[in-house]
C-alpha positions in Angstrom: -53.7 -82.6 40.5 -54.3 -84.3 43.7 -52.9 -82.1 46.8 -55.9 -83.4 49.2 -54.6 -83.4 52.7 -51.2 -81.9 51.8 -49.9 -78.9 53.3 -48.3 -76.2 50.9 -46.9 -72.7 51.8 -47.2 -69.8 49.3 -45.1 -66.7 50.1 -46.8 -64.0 48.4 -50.0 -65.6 48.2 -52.0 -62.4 48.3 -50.4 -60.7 45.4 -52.0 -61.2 41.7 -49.9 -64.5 40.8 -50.6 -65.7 44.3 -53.9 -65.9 44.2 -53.9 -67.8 41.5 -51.7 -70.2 42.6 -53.8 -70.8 45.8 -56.7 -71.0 44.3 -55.2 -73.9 42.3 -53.9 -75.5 45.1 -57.3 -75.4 47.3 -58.8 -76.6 44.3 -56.6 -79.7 44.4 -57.5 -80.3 48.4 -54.2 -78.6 50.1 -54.1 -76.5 53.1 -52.6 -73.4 52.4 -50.1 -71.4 54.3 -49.7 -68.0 53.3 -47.4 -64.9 54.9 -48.6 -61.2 54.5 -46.7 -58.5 55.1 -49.2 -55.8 54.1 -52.6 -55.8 56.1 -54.7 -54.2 52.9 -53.8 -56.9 50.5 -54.9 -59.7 53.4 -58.4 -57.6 53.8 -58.5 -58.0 49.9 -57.3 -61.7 49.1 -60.5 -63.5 47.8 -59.9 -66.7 49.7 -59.6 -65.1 53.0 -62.2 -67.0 54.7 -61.4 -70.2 53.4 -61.3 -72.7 55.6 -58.2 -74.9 54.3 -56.4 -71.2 54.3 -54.3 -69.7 57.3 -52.7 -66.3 56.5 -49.9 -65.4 59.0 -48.7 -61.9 59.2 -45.1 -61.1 59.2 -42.8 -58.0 58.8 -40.0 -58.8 56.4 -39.3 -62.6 55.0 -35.3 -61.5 54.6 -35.5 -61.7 58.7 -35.0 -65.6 59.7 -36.9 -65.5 63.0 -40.1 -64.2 60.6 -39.5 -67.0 58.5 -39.2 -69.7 61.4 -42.4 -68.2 62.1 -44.5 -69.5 58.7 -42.9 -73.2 58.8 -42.9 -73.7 62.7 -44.9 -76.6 63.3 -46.0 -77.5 59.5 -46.1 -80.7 57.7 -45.0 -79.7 54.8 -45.6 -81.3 51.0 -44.5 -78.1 48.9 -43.0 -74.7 49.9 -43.7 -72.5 46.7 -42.0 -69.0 47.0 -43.5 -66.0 44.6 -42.8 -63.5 47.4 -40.1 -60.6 46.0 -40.1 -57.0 45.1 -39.1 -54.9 41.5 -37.4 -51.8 41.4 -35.8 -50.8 38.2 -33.0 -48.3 37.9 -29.6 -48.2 35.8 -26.2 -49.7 37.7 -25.6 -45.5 38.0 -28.7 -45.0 39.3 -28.6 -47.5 42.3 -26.8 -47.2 45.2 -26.2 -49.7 47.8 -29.3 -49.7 50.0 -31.4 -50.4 46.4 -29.4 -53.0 46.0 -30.0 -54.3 48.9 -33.2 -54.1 49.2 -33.8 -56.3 45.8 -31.1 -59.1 46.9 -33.1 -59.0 50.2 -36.9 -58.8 49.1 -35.9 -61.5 46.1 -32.9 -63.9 46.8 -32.6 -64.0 50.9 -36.3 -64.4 51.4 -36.0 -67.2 48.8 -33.0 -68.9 50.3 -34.2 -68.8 54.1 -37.7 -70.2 52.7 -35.9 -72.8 50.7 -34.1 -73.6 53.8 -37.0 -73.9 56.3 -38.9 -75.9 53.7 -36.0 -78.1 53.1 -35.5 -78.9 57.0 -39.2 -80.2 57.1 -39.5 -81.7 54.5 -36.7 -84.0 55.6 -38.6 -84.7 58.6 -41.7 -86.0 56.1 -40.1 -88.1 53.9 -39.7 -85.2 50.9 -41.6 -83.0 48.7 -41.6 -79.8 46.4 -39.9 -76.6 46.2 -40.9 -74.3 43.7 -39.1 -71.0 43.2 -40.0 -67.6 40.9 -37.3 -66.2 39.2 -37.8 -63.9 36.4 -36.8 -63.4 32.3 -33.9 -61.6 33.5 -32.3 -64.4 35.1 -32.4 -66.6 32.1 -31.4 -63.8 29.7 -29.3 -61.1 31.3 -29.4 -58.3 28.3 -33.0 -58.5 29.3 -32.4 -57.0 32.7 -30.7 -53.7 31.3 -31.8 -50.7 33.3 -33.1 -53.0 36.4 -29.7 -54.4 37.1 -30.3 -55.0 40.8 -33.7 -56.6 40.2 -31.6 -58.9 37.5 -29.2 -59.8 39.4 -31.3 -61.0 42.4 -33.4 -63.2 40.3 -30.4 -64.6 38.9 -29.5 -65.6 42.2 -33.1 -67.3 42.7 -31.8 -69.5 39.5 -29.1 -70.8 40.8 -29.8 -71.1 44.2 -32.7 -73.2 42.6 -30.3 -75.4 40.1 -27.8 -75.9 43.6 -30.1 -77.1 45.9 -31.8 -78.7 43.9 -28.7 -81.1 43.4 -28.6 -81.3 47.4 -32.0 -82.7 47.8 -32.8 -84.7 44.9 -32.0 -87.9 47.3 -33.9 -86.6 49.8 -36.9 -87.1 47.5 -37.2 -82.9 47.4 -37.6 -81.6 44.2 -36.9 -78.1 43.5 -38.0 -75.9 40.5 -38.4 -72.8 39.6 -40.5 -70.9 36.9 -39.2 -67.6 35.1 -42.0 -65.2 34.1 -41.6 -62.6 31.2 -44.1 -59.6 32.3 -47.3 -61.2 33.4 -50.9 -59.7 32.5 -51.8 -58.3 35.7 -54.0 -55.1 36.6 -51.0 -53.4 37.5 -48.1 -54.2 34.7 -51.6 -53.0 32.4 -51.6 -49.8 34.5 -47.7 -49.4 34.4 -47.6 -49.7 30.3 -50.8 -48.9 28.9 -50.0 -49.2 25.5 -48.1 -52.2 25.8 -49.7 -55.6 23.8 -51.3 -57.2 26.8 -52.6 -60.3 24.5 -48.7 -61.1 24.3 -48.0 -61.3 28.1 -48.8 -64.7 30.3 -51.8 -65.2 32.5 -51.5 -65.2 35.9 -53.9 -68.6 35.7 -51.0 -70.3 32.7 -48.2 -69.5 34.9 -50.0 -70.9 38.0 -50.8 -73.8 36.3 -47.2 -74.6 35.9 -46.4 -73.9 39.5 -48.5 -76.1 40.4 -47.5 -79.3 38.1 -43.6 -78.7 39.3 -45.5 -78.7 43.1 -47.7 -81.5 42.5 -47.1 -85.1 43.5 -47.7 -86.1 39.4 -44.3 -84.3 39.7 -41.6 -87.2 39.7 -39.0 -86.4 38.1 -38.2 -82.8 36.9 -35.5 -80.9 39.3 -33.4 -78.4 38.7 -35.2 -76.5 36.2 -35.9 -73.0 35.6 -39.1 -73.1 33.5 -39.3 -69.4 31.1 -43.8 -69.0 31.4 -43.0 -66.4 28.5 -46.5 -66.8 26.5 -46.2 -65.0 23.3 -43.8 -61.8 24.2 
């Protein structure tokens, strides 16, 4: 997939499934734009020194001047948003500021990047919005005892079916992926005697990111893609 001279931000870049997904993209020729909120994992992201790479620190991606911050001034081809937080915790077990802090970390950092993407984008004649929602948000009795992380990602599903209807004529296409639990260093650490040959790579579901992202992308919208592997 050719993304030579196109400009792509990845919210959450750093992270495990980030990585990936910029390394797929540099690999395709695309400059990279990439928010961090945590200095260690910046230090630590492989592709620091790239040169086709700027990583732009931020506090919180729920906070709309932050936000203004990553897209000011960028020609943007695809916005792709993996940034987002999990907590679980039964409905009795959450209060309000837990709540919160999942609808803020998952859905309103989604929607203000989906709306800073979609205002440049319009400027550039279109391009490709690709969300991350999560198993929960396809099948709900899934999300029992991590209610608040389920209904956020829920929220990322529609918000991606909606605006995806907005946009289509503006030649934006918007997508979103829904992982089951990925093999990562730390869902292996957080069940150890889980059946990690079951869960998706990090490297399969980036590859799908980055077909929905990609120009070779022409006409699937509106869909949330489940990147469940075997479990």
């Amino acid at each position: 997939m050719d993304f030579s001279g196109k400009q792509v931000v990845v919210t959450g870049g750093t992270g495990a499934l980030g990585t990936a997904v910029v390394s797929k993209m540099l690999a395709g020729g695309a400059t990279c734009i990439i928010p961090y909120v945590h200095e260690a994992e910046a230090q630590r992201f492989p592709n620091r020194g790239h040169a086709q790479v700027k990583l732009v620190a931020v506090s919180d991606l729920s906070d709309e001047a932050q936000v203004a911050k990553v897209y000011s001034g960028a020609k943007l081809w695809a916005s792709i948003h993996i940034a987002g937080g999990f907590a679980a915790g039964k409905v009795a077990e959450t209060d309000k500021a837990a709540l919160m802090a999942q609808i803020d970390s998952n859905l309103v950092s989604c929607f203000l990047c989906c709306r800073a993407a979609v205002n440049a984008m319009l400027t550039s004649g279109g391009g490709r919005i690709v969300n991350v929602a999560a198993r929960p948000a396809l099948e709900w009795r899934s999300g029992a005892g991590m209610s608040a992380y389920a209904v956020a990602k829920t929220g990322v599903a529609a918000l991606t079916v909606t605006l995806a209807e907005e946009v289509a004529k503006d030649g934006i296409l918007v997508n979103a992926v829904a992982p089951s639990i990925m093999d990562t260093a730390a869902n292996r650490k957080a069940m150890p005697k889980a059946d990690f040959s079951a869960w998706p790579k990090v490297e399969e579901v980036a590859a799908t990111i980055a077909f929905l992202a990609s120009p070779e992308n022409h006409v699937t919208r509106g869909a949330i893609v489940s990147v469940y592997g075997k479990s």
